[in-house]
N, C-alpha and C positions, 0 to 999 in steps of 0.2 A: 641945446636950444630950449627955449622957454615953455614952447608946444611939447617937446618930450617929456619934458617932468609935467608937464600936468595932465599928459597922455598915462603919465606911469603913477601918477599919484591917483588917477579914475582907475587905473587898470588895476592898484592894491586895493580898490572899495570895492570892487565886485563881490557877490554875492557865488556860491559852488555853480549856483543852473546856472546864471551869467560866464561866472569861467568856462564854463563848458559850452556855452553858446558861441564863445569866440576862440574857441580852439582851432586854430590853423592847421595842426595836422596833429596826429597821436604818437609817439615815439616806442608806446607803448599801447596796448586794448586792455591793459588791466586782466584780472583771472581772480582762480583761487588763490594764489600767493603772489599775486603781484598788485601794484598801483595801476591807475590810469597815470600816462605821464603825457600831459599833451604843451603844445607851444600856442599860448595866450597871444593873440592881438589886438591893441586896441587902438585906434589910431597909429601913430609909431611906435608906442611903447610895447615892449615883448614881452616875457616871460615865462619864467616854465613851469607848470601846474602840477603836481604828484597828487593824486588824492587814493584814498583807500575807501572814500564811503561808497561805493557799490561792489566792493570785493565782501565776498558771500561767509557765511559760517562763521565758525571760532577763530578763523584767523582776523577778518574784517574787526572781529570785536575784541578782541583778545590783543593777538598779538601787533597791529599794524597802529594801533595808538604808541606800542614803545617803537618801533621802528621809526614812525615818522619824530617822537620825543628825540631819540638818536640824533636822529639828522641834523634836526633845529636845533639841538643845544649844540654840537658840534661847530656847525656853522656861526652861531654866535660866539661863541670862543675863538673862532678863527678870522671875526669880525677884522674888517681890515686891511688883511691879505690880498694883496695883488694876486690873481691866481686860482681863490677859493669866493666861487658864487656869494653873492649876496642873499641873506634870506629878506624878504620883502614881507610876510604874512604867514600867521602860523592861523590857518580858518579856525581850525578844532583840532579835537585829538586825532583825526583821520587823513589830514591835506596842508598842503604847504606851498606858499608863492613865494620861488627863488627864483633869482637874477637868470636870465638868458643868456649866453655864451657864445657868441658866434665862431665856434670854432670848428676842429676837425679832430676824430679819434684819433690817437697815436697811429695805433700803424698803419693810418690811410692817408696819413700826412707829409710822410717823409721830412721828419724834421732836422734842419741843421744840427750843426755841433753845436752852437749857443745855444740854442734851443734845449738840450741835453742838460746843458750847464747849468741854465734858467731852473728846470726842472728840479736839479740838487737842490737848488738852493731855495726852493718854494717848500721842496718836503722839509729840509733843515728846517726853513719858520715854522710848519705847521708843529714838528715835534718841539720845538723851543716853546710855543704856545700849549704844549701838554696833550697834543691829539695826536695816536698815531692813525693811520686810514685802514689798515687790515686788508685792503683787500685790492692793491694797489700791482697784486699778481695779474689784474685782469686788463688789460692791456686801453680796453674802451673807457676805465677809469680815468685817463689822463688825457686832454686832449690839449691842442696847441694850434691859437691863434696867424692869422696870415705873418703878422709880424713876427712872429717866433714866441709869443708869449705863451707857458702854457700855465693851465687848467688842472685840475683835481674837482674831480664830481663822486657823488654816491657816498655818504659818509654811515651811512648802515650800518657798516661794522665795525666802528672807529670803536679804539680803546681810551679811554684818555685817563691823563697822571691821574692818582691821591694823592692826598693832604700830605705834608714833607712826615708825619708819622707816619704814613702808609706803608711801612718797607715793603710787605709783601706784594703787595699791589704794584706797587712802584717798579718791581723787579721785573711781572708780569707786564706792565705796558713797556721796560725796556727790550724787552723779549718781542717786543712788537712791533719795535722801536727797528729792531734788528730783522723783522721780516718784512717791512718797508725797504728798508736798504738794499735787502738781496733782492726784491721784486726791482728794484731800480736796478741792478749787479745784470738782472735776467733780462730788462726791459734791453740795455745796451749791446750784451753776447745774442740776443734775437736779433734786433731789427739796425743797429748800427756794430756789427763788430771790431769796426776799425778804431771805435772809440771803446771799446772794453775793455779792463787791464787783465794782467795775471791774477789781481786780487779777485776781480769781480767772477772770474773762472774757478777759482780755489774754491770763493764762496759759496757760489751754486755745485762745485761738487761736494762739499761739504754736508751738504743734505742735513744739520746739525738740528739740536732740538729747538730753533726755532722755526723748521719746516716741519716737524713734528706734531709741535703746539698747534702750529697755523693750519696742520692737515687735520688735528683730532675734532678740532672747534669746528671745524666747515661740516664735518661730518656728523657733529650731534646737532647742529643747525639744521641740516635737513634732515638728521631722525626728528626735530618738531616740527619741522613742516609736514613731514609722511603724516604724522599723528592729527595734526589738526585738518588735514584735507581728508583724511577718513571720519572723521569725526564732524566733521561740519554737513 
């Protein structure tokens, strides 16, 4: 309708205090190491707010400019995709206005077998586009619309390809490539097992060095966050 885009084209001019004036509800209260994540209204148009500028210390300053760089360039690379938000506004180096999603976390949604199928076939684009998501173990990551359609949010930890000379790099985001897949292997022997195969079970007990890789990185992720919340 004519009124939503020009609902959603005032609702990208907003200024931070104005985003946050019209915050319908917070999904997040922001902290030491996290955003504000709140749901923008503005007339009909929606959207979802992340910002980092009242997150305090060395982290606010430091490290929540690459974080939110992360996101926004991810999202623009995956510019497109049916499935992966829209980014609407990159404020500053602190906050970012991404598309709204009316949907429902994975496993509060009980999603069909399409719905499943949908899913493969959204992560396949995303890695065909060079992004793998890293973190796609975490189940609230995926969410799926009434019609079955689903979602991928949080792109934080995405890996994405190098240059075609990149080999080493390149082997590293295939390795990531491959802990997407087994996050998808686990998403199905969890919450749907009658859609799980042999493989998907082999896979997860495989435990191989890309659960490895995926477990060492989370793990020196938060030895920087210890470091910066004592230090901040």
């Amino acid at each position: 309708m004519p009124q939503d885009r020009t609902d959603l084209q005032a609702l990208q001019g907003l200024t931070r205090v104005q985003l946050h004036a019209h915050a319908r509800q917070y999904y997040k209260a922001g902290g030491r190491t996290e955003p504000e994540v709140a749901l923008v209204v503005y007339g009909e148009a929606r959207a979802v707010f992340k910002d980092y500028a009242r997150t305090p210390g060395w982290f606010g300053r430091v490290l929540a400019p690459v974080l939110i760089w992360r996101e926004a360039s991810a999202l623009r690379r995956l510019a497109g995709i049916t499935g992966i938000p829209k980014i609407y506004r990159q404020l500053d180096a602190r906050g970012v206005l991404i598309e709204y999603l009316p949907a429902t976390p994975w496993p509060q949604a009980r999603p069909s077998e399409v719905a499943y199928e949908r899913l493969e076939a959204l992560v396949q684009a995303m890695h065909e586009r060079g992004v793998a998501h890293c973190d796609l173990r975490a189940p609230s990551n995926m969410l799926v619309g009434d019609d079955g359609t689903p979602y991928i949010v949080d792109f934080v930890a995405r890996v994405c390809r190098g240059q075609v000379w990149n080999l080493p790099w390149n082997w590293v985001f295939r390795q990531f490539v491959g802990a997407d897949e087994s996050a998808l292997a686990k998403l199905r022997v969890r919450f749907a097992p009658s859609l799980a195969t042999a493989a998907d079970r082999a896979l997860l007990a495989e435990r191989g060095p890309v659960e490895r890789v995926a477990r060492a990185i989370g793990e020196r992720t938060r030895e920087i966050v210890r470091f910066f919340v004592r230090s901040g």
